[in-house]
N, C-alpha and C positions, 0 to 999 in steps of 0.2 A: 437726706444729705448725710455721707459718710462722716466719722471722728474727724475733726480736722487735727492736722498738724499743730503739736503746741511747740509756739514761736520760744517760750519762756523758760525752756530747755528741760522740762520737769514738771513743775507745777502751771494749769493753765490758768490764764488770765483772764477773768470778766470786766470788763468797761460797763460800768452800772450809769445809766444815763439820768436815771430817776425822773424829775420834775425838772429839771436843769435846764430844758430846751424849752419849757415857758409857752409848752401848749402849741409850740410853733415848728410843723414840720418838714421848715427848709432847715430850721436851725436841729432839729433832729438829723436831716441828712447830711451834711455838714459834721456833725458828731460822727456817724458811724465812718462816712470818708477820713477821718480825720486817727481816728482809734484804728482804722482797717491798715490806712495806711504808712501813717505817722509814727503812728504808735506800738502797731504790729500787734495787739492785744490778740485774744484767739476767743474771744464771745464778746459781742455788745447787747447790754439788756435794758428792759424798759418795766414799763410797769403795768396792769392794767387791772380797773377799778371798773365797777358799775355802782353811780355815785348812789343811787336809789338802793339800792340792796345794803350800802353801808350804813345810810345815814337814815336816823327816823326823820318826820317832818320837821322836829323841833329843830335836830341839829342842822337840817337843808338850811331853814330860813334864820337860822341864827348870824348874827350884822358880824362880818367879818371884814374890816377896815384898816390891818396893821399896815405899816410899808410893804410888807411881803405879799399881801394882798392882790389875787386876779380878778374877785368880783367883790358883788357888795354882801354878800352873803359864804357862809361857811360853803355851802352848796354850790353855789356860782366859782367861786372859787377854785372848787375842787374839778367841776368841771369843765374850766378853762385849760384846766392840765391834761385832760383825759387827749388822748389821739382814739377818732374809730377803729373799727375793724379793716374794713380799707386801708385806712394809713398804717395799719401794723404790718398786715401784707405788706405796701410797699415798702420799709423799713427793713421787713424781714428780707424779700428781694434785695433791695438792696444791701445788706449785709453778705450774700451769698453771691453777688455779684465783684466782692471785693475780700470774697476768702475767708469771712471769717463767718461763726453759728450767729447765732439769732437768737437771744432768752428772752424772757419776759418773767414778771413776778405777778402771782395769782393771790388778786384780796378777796374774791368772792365766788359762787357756786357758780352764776352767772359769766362771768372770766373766764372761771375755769371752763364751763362746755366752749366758751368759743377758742380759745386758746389750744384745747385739746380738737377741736378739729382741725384747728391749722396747724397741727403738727411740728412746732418748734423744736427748736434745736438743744435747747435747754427750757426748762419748768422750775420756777423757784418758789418756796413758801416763806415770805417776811417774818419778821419777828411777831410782828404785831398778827400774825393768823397761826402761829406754829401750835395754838391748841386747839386746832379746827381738825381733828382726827378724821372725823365724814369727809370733811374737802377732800382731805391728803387719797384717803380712801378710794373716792368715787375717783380722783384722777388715775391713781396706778391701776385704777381697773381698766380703762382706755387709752394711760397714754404709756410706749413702748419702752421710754426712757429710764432714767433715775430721776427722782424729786428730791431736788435740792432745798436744806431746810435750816432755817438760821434760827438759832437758839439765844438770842438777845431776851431781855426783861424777862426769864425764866428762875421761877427759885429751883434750889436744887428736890425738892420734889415734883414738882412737875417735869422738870427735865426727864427724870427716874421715871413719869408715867409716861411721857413719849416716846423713849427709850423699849419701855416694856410693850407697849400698843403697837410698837411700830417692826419690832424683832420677827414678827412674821416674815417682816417685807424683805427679806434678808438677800442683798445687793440692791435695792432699789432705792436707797436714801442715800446722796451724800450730806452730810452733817456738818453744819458750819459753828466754829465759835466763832462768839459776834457780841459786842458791848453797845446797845444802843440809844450813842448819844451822838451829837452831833457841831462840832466834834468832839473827839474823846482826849481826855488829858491821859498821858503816859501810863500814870500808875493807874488807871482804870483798865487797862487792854487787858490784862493777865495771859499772856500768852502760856502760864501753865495748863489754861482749859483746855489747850489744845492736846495734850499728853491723857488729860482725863479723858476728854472723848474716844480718843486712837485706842485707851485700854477698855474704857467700857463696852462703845459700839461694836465691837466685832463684828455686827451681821451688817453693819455699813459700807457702802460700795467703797469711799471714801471720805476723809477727813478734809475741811475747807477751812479756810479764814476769812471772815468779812468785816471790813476793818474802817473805820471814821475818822482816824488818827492823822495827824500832821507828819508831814513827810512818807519817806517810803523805807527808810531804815527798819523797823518793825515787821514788816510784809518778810523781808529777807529771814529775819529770824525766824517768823514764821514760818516757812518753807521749811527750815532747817529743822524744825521742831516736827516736822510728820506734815503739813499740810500740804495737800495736791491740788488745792482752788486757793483763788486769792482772787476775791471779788474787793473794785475799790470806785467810788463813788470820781465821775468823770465830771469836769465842764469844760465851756469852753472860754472861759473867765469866769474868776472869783470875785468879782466884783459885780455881778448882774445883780440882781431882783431876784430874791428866791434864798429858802432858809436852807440850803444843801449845800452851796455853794462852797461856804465855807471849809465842810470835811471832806471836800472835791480834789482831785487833782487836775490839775492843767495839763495839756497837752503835753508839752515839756515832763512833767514828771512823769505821766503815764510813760513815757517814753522810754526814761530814765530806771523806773521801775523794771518794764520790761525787758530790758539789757541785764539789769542786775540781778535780776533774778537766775537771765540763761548763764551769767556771768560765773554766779555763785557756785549753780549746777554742776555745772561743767569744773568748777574748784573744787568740789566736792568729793574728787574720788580718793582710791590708795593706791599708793605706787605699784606698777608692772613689774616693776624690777628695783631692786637695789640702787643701782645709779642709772638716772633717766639721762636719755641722752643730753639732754639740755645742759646737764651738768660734766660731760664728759670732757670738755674742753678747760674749762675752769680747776678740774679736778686734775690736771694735766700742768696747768698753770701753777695753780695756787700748792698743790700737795708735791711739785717735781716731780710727778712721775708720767713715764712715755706711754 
């Protein structure tokens, strides 16, 4: 599948579906209809886990009971969220069926081969694996893309060793600043990290934002500040079952987001000329002159 067109006039949009669809996927199909065409985003992503490769036996069968709970166990749990291989296909179909890419996020080595055989449209590395150097590795050795790569729960030396490990890779990483909490209060975003990345990464395809934050005021800023991704956690109610929900946006915002962002863009330039014409008539009015 070719770049697609980004709707968002500049910076492209990710609709991050995460756990939000609750294991269930008509309620995933329904997301991507809904982000494709509601929303107009330009990537809907997902996630995909192999629960046995993450979790030792202890933490499988360890009693997992809270409200947010899918099973009776950590394991059970985790994989009532998982969708197969099968369903990721048809999810990726159907994204491409209504215009927009298809990502997924890779937590394990397992993921990762099958994910790079289906050839997705995007590839992301969460926060929670961004120091898995072999994964990132073994995938840009087979898959064609950039690997997109979120920098959340990172001190700034390990950031400095990603950084340096990964400068080979030079266009093949876009790099996200990313605070991960869920959600994030204001003064936690720092949207100056985004300035730090843009100077240090150089050998990075591009700069992204991935964001957990209330509203969408921030996201715009971000754009303005250097970032060309703006990945933003989706549902389709804040009110379901499930600990995401909250730093989600609703269809209505995703919406909202997406406008303003082209909105901004598209505000963003410098004048052609001296007096634009919009101003010619007024300036005719207001100044008496023919």
């Amino acid at each position: 599948m070719s770049i697609l067109k980004t709707t968002s006039g500049g910076a492209r949009v990710i609709c991050e579906c995460c756990c939000n669809h609750q294991g269930d996927l008509d309620i995933a199909r329904e997301m991507v209809v809904v982000a494709a065409t509601y929303c107009k985003v330009d990537y809907v992503k997902f996630q995909k886990r192999c629960v046995w490769d993450l979790l030792t036996d202890e933490q499988y069968v360890r009693p997992y009971d809270g409200p947010n709970s899918f099973g009776a166990t950590y394991g059970e749990h985790r994989e009532a969220l998982e969708f197969s291989m099968p369903e990721h296909y048809t999810l990726r179909d159907l994204c491409h069926q209504h215009g927009v890419g298809y990502g997924c996020s890779v937590w394990d080595k397992t993921s990762a081969r099958q994910l790079v055989e289906m050839k997705p449209d995007l590839l992301k590395i969460p926060s929670a694996k961004n120091h898995d150097i072999d994964m990132m590795a073994w995938i840009l050795e087979r898959y064609e893309g950039p690997l997109h790569v979120s920098c959340g729960m990172m001190t700034k030396d390990e950031r400095d060793n990603l950084r340096r490990l990964t400068s080979e890779w030079k266009g093949r990483i876009v790099v996200y600043h990313c605070t991960s909490a869920y959600p994030v209060e204001f003064e936690d975003v720092c949207l100056a990290e985004i300035d730090l990345l843009r100077r240090e990464w150089s050998h990075a395809a591009a700069v992204g934002f991935s964001g957990h934050h209330r509203g969408i005021a921030v996201d715009i800023a971000a754009v303005e500040r250097g970032a060309q991704w703006v990945e933003r956690h989706f549902t389709l109610d804040r009110t379901w079952k499930g600990t995401d929900h909250a730093a989600s946006l609703e269809p209505d915002g995703m919406k909202r987001l997406v406008r303003d962002l082209r909105n901004v863009r598209v505000a963003s330039g410098v004048k052609e000329k001296d007096i634009l014409d919009c101003e010619v008539p007024n300036r005719r009015k207001l100044k008496g002159e023919d």
